[in-house]
Backbone bond lengths (Angstrom), bond angles and torsions (degrees), N, CA, C in turn:
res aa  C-N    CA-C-N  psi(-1)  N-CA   C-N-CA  omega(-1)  CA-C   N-CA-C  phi
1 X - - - 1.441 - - 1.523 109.42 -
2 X 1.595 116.88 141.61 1.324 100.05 176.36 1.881 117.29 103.12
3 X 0.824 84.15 -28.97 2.020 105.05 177.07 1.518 113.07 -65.35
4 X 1.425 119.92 -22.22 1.064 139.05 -153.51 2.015 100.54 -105.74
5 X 1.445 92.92 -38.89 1.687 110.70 -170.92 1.757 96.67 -95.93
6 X 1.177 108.25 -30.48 1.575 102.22 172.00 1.149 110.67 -81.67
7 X 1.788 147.04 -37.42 1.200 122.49 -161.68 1.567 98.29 -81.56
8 X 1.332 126.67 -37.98 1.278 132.59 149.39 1.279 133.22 5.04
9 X 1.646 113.97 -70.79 1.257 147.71 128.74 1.315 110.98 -15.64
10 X 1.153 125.68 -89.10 1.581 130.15 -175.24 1.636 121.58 -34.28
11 X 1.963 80.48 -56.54 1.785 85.59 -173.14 1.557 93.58 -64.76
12 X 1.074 132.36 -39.64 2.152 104.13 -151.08 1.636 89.78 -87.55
13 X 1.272 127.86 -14.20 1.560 122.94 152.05 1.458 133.33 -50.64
14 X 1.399 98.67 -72.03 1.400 123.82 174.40 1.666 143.45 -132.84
15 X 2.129 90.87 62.56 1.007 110.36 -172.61 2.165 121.71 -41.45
16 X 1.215 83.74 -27.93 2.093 92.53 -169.85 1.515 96.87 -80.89
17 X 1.291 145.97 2.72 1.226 168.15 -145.59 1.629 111.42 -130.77
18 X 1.314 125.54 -52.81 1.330 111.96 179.08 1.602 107.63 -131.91
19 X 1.628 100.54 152.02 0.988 127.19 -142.93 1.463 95.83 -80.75
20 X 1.200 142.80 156.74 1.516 151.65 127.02 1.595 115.37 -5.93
21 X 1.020 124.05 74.06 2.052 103.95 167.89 1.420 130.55 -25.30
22 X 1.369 84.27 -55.77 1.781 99.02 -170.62 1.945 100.20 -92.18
23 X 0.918 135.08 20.82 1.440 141.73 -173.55 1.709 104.85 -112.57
24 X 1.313 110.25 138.92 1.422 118.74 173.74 1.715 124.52 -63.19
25 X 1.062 123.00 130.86 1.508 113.39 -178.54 1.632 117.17 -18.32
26 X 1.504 112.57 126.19 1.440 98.88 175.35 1.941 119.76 -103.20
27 X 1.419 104.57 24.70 1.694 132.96 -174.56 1.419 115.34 -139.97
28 X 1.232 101.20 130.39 1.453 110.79 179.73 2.149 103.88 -52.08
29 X 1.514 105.68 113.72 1.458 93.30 154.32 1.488 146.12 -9.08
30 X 1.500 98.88 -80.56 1.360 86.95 172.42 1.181 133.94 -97.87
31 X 1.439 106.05 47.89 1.525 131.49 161.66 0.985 96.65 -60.77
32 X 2.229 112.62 132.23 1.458 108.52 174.29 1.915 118.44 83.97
33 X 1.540 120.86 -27.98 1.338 130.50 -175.80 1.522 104.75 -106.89
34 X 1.517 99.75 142.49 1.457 107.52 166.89 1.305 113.36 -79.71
35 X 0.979 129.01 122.21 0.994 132.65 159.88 1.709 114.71 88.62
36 X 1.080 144.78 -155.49 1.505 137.39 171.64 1.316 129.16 -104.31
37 X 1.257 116.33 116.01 1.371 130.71 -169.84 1.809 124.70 -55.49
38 X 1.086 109.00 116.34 1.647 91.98 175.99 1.231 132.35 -47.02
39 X 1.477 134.79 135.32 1.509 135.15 -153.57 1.641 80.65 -102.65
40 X 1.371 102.21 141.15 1.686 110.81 174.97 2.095 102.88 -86.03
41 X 1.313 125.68 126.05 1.369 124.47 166.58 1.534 101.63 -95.92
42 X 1.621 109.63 176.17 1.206 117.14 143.25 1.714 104.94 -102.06
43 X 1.552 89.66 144.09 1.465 108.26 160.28 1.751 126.23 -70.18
44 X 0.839 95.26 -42.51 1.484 118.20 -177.91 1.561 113.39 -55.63
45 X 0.947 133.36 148.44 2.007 121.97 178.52 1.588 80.26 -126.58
46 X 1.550 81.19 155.24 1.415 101.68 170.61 1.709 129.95 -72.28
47 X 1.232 117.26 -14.90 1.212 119.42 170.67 1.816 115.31 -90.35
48 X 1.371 97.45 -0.46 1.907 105.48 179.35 1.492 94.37 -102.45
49 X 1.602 131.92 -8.60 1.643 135.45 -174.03 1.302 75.02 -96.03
50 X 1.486 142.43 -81.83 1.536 128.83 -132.49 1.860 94.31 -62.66
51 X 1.741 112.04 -51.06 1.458 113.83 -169.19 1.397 104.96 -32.39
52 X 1.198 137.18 -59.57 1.398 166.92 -96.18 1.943 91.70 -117.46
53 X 1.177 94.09 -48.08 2.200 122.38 -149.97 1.372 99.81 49.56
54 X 0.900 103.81 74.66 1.423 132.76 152.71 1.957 108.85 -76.29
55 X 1.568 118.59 107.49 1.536 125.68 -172.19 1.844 85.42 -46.31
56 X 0.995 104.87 164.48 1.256 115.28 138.25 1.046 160.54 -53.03
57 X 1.395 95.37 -55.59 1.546 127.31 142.98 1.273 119.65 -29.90
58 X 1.164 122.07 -32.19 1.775 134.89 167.16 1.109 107.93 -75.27
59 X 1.430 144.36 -38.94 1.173 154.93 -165.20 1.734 102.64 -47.05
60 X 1.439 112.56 76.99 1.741 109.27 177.57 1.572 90.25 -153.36
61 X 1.384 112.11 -163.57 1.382 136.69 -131.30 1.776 85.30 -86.33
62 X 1.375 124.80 -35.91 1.187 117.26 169.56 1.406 134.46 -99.91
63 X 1.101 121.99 30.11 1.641 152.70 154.38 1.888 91.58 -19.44
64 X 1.298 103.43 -85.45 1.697 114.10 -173.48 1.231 109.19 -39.97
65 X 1.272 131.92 -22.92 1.308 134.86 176.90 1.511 113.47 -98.53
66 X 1.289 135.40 10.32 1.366 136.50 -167.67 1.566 73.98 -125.30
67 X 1.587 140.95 -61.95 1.104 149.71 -178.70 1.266 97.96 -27.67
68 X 0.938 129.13 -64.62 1.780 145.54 -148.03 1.978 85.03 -81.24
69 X 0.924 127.75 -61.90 1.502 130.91 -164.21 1.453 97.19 -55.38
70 X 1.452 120.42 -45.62 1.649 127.72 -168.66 1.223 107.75 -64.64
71 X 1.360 115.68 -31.72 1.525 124.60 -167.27 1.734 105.53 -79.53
72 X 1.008 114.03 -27.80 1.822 127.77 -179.48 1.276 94.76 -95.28
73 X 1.262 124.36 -31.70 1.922 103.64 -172.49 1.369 105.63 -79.81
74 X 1.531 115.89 -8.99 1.665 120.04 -163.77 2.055 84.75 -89.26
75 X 1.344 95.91 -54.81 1.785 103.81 -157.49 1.364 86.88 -52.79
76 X 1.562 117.18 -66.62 2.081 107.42 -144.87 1.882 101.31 -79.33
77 X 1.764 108.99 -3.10 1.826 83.80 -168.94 1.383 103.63 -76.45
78 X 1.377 83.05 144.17 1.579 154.47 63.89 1.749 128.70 -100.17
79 X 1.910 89.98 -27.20 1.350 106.73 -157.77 1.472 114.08 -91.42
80 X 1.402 122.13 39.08 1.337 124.41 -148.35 1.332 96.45 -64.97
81 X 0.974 148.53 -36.90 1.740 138.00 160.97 1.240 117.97 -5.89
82 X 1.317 108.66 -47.38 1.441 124.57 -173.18 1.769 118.04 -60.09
83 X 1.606 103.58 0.86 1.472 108.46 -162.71 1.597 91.69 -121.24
84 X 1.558 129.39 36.50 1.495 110.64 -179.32 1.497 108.57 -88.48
85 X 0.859 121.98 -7.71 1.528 128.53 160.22 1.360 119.62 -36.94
86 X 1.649 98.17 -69.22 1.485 127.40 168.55 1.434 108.30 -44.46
87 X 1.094 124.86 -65.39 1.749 132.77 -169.49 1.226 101.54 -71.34
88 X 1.536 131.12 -27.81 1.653 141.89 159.12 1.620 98.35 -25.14
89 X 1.566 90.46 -78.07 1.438 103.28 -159.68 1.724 108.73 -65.84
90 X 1.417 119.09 -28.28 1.356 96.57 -166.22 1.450 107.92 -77.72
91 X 1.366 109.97 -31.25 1.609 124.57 -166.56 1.752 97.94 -60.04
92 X 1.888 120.22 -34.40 1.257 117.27 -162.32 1.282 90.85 -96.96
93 X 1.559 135.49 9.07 1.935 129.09 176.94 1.788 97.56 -98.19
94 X 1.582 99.12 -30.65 1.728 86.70 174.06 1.756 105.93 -90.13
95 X 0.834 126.13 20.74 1.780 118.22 173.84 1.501 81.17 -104.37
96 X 1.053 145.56 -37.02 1.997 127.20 -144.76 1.715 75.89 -99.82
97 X 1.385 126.28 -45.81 1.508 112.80 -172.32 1.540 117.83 -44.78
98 X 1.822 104.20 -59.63 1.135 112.00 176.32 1.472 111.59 -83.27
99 X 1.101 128.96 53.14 1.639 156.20 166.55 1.482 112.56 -121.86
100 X 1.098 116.44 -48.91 1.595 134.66 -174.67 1.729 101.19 -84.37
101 X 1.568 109.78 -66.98 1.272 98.40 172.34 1.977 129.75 -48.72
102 X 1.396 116.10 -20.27 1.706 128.89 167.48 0.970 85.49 -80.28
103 X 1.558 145.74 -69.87 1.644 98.66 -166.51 1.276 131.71 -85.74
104 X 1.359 114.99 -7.46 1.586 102.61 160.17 1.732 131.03 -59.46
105 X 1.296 87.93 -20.89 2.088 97.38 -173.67 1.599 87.46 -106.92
106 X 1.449 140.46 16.80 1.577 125.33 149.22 1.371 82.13 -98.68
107 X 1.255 149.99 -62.21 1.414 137.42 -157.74 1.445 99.63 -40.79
108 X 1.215 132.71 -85.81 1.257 145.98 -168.00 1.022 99.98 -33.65
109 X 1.642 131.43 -55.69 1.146 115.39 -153.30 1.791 102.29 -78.57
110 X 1.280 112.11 -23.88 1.714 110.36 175.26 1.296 132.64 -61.22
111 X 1.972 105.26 -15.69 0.969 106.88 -151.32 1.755 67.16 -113.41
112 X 1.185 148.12 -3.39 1.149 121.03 157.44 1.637 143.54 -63.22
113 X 1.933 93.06 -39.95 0.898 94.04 145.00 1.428 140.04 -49.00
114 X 1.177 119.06 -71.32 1.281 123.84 176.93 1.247 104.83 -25.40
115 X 1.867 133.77 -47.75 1.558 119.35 -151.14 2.131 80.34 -81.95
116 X 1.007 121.37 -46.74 1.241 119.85 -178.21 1.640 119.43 -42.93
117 X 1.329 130.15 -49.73 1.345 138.81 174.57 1.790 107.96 -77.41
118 X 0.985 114.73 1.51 1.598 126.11 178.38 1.582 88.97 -98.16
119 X 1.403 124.45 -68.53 0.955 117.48 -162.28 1.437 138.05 -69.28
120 X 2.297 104.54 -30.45 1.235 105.86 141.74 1.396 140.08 -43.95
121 X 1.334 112.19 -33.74 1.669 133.40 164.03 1.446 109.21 -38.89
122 X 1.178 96.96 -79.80 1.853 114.19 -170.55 1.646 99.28 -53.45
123 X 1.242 135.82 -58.70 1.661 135.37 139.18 1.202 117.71 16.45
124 X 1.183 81.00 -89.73 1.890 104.15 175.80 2.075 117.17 -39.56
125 X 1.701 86.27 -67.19 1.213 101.48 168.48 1.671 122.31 -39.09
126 X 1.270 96.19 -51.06 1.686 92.01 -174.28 1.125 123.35 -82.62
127 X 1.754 117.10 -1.69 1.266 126.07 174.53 1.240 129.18 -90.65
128 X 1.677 91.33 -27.17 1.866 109.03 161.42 1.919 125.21 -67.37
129 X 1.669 98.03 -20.85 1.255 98.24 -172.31 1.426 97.40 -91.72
130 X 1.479 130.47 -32.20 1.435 122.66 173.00 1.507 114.81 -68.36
131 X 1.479 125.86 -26.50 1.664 117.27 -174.23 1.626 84.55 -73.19
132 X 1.251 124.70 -37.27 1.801 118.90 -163.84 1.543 114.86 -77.53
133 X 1.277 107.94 -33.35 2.078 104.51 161.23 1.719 101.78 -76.10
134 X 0.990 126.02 -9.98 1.414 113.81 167.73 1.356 114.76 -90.39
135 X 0.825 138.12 -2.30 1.535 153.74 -146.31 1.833 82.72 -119.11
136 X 1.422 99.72 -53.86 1.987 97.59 -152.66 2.153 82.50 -76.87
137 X 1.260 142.72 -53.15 0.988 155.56 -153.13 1.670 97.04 -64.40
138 X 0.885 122.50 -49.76 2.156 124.82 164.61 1.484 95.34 -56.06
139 X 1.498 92.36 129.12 1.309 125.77 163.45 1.724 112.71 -91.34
């Protein structure tokens, strides 16, 4: 609760600070990683979502797992109870998604800072080296 009123907060604070939600990474991935990061796919194809009618709106990283639930709610109804396994798993593929997706939009936003406190730096820096050739240039 509250996540919603804090990022809120931030942005009309500290718009140069957080990242876009709906915007594509603005940092190379494996910025920060050894070596190369695993690219997330879907499993799922799009012609096994329409077979299925699968919303669209579903159309994310746990598709194959809504797939798999559709396929048991078709076999056991009436008894769709019989599929909490199924709804187990999809309900626990969107908590690790929206797990992965929070830390990708804290990454970004850290690494904004960072380009921001780098750049006040260098700022700084270049303002100290011009008051100091003015300094040597007075007689």
């Amino acid at each position: 609760m509250g996540n919603l009123l804090l990022r809120t907060w931030e942005q009309s604070t500290d718009p140069e600070y957080q990242p876009k939600y709906n915007a594509p990474p603005m940092f190379d991935p494996h910025l920060g990683f050894q070596g190369k990061r695993e690219e997330r796919v879907m499993i799922a194809t799009e012609q096994e979502l329409r077979a299925a009618k699968i919303p669209k709106e579903d159309w994310d990283y746990c598709a194959h797992h809504r797939l798999d639930l559709a396929r048991c709610r078709a076999d056991v109804f009436p008894f769709v109870w019989k599929c909490r396994d199924e709804a187990a798993t999809v309900s626990h593929c969107l908590k690790d998604d929206w797990i992965i997706r929070m830390k990708e939009y804290e990454r970004e936003r850290r690494l904004l800072q960072r380009k921001f406190k780098i750049k006040q730096l260098l700022l700084k820096v270049l303002i100290d080296i011009d008051h100091s050739n003015l300094d040597l240039l007075q007689f």
